[in-house]
C-alpha positions as CSV (number, residue, x, y, z in Angstrom):
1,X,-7.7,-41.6,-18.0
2,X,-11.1,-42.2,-19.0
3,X,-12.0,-43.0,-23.0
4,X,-14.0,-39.6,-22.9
5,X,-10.4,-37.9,-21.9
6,X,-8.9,-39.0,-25.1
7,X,-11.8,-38.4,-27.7
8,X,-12.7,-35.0,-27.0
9,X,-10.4,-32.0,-26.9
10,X,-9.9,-28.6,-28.6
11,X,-9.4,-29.5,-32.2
12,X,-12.9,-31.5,-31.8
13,X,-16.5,-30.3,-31.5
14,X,-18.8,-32.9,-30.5
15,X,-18.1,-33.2,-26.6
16,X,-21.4,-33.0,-24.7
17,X,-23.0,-35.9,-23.3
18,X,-25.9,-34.9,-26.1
19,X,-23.1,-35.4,-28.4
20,X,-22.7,-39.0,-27.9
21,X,-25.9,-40.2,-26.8
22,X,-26.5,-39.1,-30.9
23,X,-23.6,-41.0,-31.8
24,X,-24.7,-44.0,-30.3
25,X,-28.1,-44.3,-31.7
26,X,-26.1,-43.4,-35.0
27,X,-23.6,-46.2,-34.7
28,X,-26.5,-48.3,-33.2
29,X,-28.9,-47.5,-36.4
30,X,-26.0,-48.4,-38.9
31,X,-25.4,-52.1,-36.9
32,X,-28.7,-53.0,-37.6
33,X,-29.4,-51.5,-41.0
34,X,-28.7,-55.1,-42.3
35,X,-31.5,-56.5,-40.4
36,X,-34.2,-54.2,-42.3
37,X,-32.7,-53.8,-45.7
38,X,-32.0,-55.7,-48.7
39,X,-28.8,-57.2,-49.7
40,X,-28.5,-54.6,-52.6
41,X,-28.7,-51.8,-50.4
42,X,-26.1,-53.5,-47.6
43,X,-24.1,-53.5,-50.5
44,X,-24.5,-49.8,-51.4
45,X,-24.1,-48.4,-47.8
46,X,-21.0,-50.5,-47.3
47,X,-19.4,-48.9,-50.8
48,X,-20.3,-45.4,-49.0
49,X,-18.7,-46.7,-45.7
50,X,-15.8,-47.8,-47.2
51,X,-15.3,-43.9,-49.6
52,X,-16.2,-42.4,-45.9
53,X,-12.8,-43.8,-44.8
54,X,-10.7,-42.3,-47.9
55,X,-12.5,-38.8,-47.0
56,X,-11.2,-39.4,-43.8
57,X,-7.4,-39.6,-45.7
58,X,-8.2,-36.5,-46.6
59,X,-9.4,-34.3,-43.9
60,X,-7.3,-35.6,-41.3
61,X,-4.2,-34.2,-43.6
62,X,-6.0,-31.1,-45.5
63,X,-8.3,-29.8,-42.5
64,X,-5.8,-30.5,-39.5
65,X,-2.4,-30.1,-41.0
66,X,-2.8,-27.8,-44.3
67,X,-1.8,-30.5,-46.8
68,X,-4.5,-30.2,-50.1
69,X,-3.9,-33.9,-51.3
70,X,-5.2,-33.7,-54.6
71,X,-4.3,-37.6,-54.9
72,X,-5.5,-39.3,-52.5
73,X,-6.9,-41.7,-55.5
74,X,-3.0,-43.0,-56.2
75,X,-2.8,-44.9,-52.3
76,X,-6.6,-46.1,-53.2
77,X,-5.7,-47.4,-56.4
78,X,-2.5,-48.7,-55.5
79,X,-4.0,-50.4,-52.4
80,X,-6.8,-52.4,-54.3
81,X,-4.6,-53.4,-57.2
82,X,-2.2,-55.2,-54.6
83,X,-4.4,-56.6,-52.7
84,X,-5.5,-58.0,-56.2
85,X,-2.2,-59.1,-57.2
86,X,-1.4,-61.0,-53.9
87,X,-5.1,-62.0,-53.7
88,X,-4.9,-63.8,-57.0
89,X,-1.3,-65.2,-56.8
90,X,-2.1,-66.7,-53.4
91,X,-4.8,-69.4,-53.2
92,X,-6.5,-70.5,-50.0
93,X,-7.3,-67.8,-47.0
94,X,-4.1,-66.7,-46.6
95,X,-4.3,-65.1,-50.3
96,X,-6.5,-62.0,-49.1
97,X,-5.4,-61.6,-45.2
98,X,-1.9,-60.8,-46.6
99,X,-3.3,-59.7,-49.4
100,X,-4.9,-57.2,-47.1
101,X,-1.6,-56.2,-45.3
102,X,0.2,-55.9,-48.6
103,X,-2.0,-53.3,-49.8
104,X,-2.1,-51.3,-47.0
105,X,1.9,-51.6,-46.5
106,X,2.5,-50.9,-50.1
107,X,0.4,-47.9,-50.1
108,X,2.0,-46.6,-47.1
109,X,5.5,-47.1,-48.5
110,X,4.5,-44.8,-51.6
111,X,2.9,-42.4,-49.5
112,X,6.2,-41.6,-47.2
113,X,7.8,-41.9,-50.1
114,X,6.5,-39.3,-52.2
115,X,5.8,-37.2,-48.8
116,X,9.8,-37.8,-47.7
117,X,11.0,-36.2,-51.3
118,X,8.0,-33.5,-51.1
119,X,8.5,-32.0,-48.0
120,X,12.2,-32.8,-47.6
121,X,12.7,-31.3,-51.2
122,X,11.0,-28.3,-50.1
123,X,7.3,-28.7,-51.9
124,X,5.0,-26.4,-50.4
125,X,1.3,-25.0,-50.2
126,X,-0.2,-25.4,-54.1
127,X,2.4,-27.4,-55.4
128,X,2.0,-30.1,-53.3
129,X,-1.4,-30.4,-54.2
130,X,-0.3,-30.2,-58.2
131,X,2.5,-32.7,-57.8
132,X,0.1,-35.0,-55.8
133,X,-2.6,-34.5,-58.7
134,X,0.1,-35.2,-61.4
135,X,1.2,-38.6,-59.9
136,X,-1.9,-40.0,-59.5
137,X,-2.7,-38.6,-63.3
138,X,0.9,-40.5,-64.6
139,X,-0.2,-43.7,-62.6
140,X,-3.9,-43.6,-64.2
141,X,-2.0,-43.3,-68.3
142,X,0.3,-46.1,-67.3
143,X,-2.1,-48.5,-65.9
144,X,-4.3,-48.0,-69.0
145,X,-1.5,-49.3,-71.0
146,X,-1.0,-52.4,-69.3
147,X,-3.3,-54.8,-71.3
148,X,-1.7,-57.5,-72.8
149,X,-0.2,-60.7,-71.5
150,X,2.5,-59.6,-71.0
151,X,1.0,-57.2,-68.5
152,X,0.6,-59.7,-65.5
153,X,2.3,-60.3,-62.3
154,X,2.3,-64.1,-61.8
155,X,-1.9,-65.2,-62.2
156,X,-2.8,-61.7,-61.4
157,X,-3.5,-59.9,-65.1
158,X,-3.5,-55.9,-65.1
159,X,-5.5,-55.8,-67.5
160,X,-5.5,-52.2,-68.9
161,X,-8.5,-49.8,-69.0
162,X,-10.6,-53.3,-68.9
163,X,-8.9,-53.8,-65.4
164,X,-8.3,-56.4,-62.8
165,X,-10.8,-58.9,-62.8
166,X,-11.2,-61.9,-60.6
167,X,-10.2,-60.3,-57.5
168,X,-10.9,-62.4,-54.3
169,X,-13.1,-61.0,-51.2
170,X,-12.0,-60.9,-47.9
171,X,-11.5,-63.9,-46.0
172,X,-10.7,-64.4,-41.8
173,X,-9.5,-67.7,-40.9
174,X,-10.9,-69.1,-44.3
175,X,-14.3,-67.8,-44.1
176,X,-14.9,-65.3,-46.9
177,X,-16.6,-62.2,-46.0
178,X,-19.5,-61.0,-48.3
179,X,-23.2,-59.1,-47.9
180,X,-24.0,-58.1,-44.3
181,X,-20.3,-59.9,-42.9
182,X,-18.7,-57.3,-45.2
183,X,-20.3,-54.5,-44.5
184,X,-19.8,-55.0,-40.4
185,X,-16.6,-55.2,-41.4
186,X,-16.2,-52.3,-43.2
187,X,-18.3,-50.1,-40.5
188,X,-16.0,-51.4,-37.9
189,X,-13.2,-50.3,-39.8
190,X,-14.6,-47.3,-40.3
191,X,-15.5,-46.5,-36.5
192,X,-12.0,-47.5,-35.4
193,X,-11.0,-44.7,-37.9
194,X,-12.8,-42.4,-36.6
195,X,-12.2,-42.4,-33.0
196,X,-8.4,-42.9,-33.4
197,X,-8.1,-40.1,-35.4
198,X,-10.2,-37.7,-32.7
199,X,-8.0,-39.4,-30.5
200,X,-5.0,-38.1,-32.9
201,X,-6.2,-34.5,-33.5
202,X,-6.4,-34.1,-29.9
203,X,-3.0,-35.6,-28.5
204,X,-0.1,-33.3,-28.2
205,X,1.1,-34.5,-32.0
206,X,-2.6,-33.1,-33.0
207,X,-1.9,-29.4,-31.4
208,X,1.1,-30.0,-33.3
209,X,-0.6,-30.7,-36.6
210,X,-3.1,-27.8,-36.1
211,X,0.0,-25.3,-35.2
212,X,1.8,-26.6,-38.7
213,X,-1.5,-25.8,-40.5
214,X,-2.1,-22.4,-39.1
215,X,1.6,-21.1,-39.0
216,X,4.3,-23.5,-40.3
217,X,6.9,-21.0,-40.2
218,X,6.5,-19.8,-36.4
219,X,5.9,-23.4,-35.6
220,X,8.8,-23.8,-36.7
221,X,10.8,-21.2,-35.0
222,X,9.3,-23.0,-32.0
223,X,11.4,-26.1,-32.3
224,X,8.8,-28.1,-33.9
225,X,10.1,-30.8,-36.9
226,X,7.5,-29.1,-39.8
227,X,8.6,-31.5,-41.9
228,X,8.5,-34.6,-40.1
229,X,5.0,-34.0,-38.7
230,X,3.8,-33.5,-42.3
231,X,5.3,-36.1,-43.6
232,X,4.2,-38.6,-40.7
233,X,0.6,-36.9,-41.1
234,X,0.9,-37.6,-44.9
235,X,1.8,-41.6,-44.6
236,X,-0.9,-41.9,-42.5
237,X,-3.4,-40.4,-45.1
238,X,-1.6,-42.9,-47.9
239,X,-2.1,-45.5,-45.1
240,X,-6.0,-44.9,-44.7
241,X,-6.5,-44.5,-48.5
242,X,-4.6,-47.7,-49.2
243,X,-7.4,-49.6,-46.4
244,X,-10.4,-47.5,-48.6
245,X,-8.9,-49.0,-51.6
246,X,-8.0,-52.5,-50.7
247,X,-12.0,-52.7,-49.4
248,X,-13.1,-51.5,-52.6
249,X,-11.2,-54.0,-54.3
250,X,-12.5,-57.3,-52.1
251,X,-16.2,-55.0,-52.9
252,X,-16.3,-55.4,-56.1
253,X,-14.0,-57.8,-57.0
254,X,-12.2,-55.9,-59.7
255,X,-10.1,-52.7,-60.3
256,X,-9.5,-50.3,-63.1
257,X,-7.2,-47.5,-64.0
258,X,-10.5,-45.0,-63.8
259,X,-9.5,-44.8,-60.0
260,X,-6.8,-43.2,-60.6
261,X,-8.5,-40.1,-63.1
262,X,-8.7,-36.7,-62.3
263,X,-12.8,-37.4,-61.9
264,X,-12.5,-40.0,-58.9
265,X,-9.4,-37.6,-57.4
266,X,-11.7,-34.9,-57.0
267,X,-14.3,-36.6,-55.0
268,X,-12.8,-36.6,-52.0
269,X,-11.7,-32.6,-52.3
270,X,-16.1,-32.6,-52.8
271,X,-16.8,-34.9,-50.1
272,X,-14.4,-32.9,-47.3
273,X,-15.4,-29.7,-48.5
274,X,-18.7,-30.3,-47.9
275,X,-18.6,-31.8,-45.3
276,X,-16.3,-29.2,-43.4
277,X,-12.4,-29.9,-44.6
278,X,-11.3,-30.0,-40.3
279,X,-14.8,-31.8,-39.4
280,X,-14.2,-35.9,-39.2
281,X,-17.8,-36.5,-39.1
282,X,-18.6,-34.0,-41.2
283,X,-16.3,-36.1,-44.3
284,X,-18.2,-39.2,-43.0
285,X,-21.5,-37.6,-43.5
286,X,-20.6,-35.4,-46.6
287,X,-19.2,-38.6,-48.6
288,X,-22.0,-41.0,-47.7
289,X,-24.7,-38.1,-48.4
290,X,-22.8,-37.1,-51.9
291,X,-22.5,-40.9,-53.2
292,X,-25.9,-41.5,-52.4
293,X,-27.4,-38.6,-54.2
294,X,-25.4,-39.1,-57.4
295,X,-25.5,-42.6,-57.1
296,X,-29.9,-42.1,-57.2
297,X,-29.5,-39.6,-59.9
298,X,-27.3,-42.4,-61.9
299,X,-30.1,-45.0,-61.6
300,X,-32.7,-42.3,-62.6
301,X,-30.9,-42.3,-65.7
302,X,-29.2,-38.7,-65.0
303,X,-26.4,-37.6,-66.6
304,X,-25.6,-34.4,-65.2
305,X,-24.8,-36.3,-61.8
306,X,-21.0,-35.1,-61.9
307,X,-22.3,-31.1,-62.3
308,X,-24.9,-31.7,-59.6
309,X,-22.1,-32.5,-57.2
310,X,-19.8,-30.2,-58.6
311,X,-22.8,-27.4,-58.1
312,X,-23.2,-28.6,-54.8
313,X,-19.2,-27.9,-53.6
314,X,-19.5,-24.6,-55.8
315,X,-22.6,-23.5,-53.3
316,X,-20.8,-25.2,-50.1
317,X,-17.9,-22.8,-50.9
318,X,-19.8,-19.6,-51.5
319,X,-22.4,-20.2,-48.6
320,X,-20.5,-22.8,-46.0
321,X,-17.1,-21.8,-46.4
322,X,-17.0,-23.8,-43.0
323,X,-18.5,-27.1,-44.8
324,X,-22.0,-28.2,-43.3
325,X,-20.9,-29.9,-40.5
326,X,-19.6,-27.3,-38.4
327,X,-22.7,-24.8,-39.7
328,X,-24.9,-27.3,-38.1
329,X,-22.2,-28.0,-34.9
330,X,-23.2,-24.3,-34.1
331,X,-26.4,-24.1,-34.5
332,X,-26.6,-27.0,-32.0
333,X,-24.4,-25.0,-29.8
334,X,-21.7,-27.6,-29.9
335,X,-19.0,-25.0,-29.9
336,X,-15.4,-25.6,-28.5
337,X,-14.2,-23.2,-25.6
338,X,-10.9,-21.4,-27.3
339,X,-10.4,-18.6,-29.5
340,X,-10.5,-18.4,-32.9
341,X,-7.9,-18.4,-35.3
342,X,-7.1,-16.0,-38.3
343,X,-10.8,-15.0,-37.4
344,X,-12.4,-18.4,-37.6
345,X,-12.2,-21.6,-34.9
346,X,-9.2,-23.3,-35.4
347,X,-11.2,-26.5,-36.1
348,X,-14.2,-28.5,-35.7
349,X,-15.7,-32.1,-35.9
């Protein structure tokens, strides 16, 4: 079975040989970016990278399965705050490689969790996206209470709405990774993302997904686990998040409770929406294009940034239904040979 086999499929557009010659000199562009640019801008583009990846969280559970996570930010968050606490409390190189494991496990944990008593409780539709919202909300009040002493888990302060400072970087083998060794790490990341979850959408457990999405009922009747497929799909969006979040964390060295508002939880619902909410490469795109544009209207010394992007989902929705990605698949005659469903292809990439 050759690697082409896996990656391209019917819940993927994207498959022609034109396809991924343009994905190459993409992928090829972004490895030597670092080469050309300052260390202020490697910086930058690896803060976009790294969001890209919690898009990803989103679409591959909102655009393939039907699961409208409206908190997405809560794995994030609580992915970068461990990897803080362990990061801090353990010394040497071995603080942030299990820092880096903790974060991600933790994250996952609280995603099956909450997913397990969700769809096993019988949560569906909008009110998983308003239960979702409301515990990343309840997280955001209590970590902007924890200032204080004693607020701290060993060394590792929380710090309150003045958040986690001193947060270490990644380090492999001792060797911390900062600048350009960062942001190859990050991209790497984020390219193993992507492919596996083509790879994913297009496996037998991906028709499955899509099926949930477009009829969970008569999946049902069909002898399909609904509930066990969302909640697996569900972990593994907490799981991706949590990676988004622990990056962030060794980014910037610190972490705050703002992560966790209703402002930073809606960014991904913009980034995937404009992109094209069942479009992997469109969420990619979407999220670095977004950030970039409101991060240049920040330095310009614009405040209306936030209404900007929020004008920009409002037009998406009213103009792209779609998303932009999948406008532009078609245009390129990148279509997908299989009917439509409820009158539009089932999905794209």
């Amino acid at each position: 079975m050759s690697l082409r086999t896996v990656l391209d499929g019917p819940n993927t557009r994207g498959t022609s040989d034109r396809f991924w010659a343009g994905f190459g000199l993409a992928v090829f562009a972004l490895l030597g970016y670092p080469l050309v640019a300052s260390t202020y801008a490697v910086a930058n583009a690896a803060l976009f990278l790294l969001y890209a990846i919690l898009g990803l969280s989103l679409c591959v559970i909102w655009g393939y399965c039907g699961i409208l996570s409206f908190g997405q930010v809560a794995f994030f968050g609580i992915g970068g705050y461990t990897f803080g606490i362990v990061g801090i409390n353990l010394t040497g190189g071995i603080g942030p490689t299990l820092g880096l494991l903790a974060g991600i496990g933790v994250a996952t944990l609280f995603a099956f969790v909450l997913g397990y008593f969700m769809f096993y409780g019988g949560v569906r539709d909008v009110y998983v996206t308003i239960m979702t919202l409301v515990v990343a909300l309840v997280i955001h009040t209590f970590m902007g209470q924890t200032a204080g002493s004693e607020w701290a888990i060993g060394e590792a302060a929380l710090g309150g709405f003045d958040g986690m400072t001193n947060i270490p970087n990644l380090a492999v083998g001792g060797v911390e990774l900062i600048d350009t060794a960062f942001y190859y790490v990050v991209l790497l990341a984020l390219l193993g993302t992507y492919l596996g979850l083509r790879a994913l959408v297009n496996s037998d457990f991906g028709r499955a997904m899509v099926a949930v999405r477009e009829d969970e009922e008569r999946t049902e009747l069909l002898g399909y686990d609904t509930k066990r497929i969302k909640l697996l799909v569900f972990t593994l969006g907490g799981t991706l998040a949590g990676l988004s979040g622990v990056l962030y964390a060794s980014w910037g060295n610190y972490m705050n409770p703002a992560v966790f508002g209703i402002t930073f939880a809606a960014l991904p619902v913009v980034w995937v929406s404009v992109g094209g909410r069942d479009s992997l490469l469109g969420a990619i795109g979407a999220t670095y294009a977004v950030e970039w544009f409101s991060q240049q209207l920040s330095i310009t010394g614009n405040e209306y940034a936030l209404v900007v992007v929020g004008g920009l989902l409002l037009v998406t929705i009213l103009w792209l239904p779609e998303g932009v990605a999948p406008a532009v698949a078609d245009w390129l005659g990148e279509r997908t040979n299989r009917p439509a469903a409820r009158g539009r292809e089932e999905v794209a990439d």
